[in-house]
C-alpha positions in Angstrom: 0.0 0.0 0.0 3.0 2.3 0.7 4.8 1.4 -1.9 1.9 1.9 -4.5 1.1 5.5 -3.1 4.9 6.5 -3.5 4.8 5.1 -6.7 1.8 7.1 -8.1 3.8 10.3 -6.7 6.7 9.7 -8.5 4.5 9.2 -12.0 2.6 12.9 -10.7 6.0 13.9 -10.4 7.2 12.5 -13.8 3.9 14.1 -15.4 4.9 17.3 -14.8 8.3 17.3 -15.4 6.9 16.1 -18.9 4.5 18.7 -19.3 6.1 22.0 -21.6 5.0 24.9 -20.3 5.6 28.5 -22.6 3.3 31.2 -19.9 4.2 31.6 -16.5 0.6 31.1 -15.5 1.0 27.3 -16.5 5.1 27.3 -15.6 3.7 28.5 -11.8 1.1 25.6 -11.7 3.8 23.2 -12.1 5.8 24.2 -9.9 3.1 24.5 -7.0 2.9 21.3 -8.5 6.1 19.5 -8.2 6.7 21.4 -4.6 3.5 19.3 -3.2 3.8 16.2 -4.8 8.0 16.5 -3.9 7.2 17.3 0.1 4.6 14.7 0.0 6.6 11.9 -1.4 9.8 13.3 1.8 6.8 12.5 3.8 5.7 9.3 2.9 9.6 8.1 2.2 10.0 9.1 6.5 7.0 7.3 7.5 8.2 4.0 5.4 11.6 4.8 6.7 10.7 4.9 10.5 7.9 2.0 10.4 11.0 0.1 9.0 13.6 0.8 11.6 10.6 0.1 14.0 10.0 -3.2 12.6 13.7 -4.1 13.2 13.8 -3.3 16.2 10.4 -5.7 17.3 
């Protein structure tokens, strides 16, 4: 389940990176973009981190 939510960030993230952009409009909805999906992906890479280091030490 982890796993499966980081990788549909990483294809968001992949997505936009894809996307050309030519007005700033657009060029400052990617980047709002990226800057979510990039912080949410930090988070969920910490929480699969610690629940792993947790595990080990059960």
């Amino acid at each position: 389940m982890m796993q499966e939510r980081i990788n549909e960030l990483l294809n968001l993230i992949d997505t936009q990176l894809a996307m050309e952009t030519s007005d700033p409009v657009t060029e400052s909805y990617k980047a709002r973009n990226l800057a979510s999906y990039a912080q949410a992906l930090k988070t969920l890479l910490e929480i699969k981190r610690n629940t792993e280091d947790r595990n080990e030490r059960l």
